[in-house]
C-alpha positions in Angstrom: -8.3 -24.3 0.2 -6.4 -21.4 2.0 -5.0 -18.5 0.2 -1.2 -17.1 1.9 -0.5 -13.8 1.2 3.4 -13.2 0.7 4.9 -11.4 4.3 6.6 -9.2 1.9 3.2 -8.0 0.2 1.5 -7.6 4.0 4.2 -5.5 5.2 4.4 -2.9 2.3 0.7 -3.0 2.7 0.7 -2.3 6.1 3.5 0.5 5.4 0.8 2.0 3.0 -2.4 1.7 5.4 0.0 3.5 7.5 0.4 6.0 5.1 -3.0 6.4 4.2 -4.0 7.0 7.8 -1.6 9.8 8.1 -2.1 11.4 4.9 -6.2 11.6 5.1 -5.8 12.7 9.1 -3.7 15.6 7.1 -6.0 16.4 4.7 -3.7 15.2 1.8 -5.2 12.6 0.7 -9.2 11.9 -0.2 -11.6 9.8 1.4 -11.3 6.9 -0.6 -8.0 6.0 0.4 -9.3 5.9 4.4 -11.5 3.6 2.8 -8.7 1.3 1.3 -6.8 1.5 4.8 -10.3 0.5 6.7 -10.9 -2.4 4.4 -6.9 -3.7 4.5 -7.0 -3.0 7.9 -10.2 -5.5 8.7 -8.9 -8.1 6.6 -5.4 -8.0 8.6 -7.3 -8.1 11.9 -9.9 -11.3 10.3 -6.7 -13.1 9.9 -5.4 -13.5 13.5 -5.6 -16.3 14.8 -7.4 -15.0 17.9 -10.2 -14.1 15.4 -9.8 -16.9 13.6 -9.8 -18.8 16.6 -13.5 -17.5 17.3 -14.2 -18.6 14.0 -13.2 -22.3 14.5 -11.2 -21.8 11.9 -7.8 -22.8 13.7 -9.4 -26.2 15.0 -6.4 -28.8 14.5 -4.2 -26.7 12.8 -1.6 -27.0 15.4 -1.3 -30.9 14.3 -1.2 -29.4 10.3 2.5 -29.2 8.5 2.9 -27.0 6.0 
């Protein structure tokens, strides 16, 4: 079974990896956020389907309604 994540909740996550990546390259923020933005940013890149597609995860999908 596959678990969606809301658009809404990516984007403001996004927004905050964003964030995160500017605030710890200023020195505002500590080292454990960059690790929060590292971590969201590798589960955003596991779910394209390019990598998903080298997964075999996307096999017959096309055919698949929602």
């Amino acid at each position: 079974m596959a678990h969606h994540v809301d658009e809404g909740v990516k984007v403001i996550g996004d927004a905050l990896s964003i964030a995160t990546v500017l605030g710890t390259l200023a020195q505002i923020l500590p080292a454990i956020a960059a690790l929060f933005t590292i971590i969201w940013t590798g589960f955003r890149i596991y779910e394209t389907k390019t990598v998903q597609g080298w997964l075999g995860k996307n096999k017959g999908k096309d055919n698949e309604k929602d």
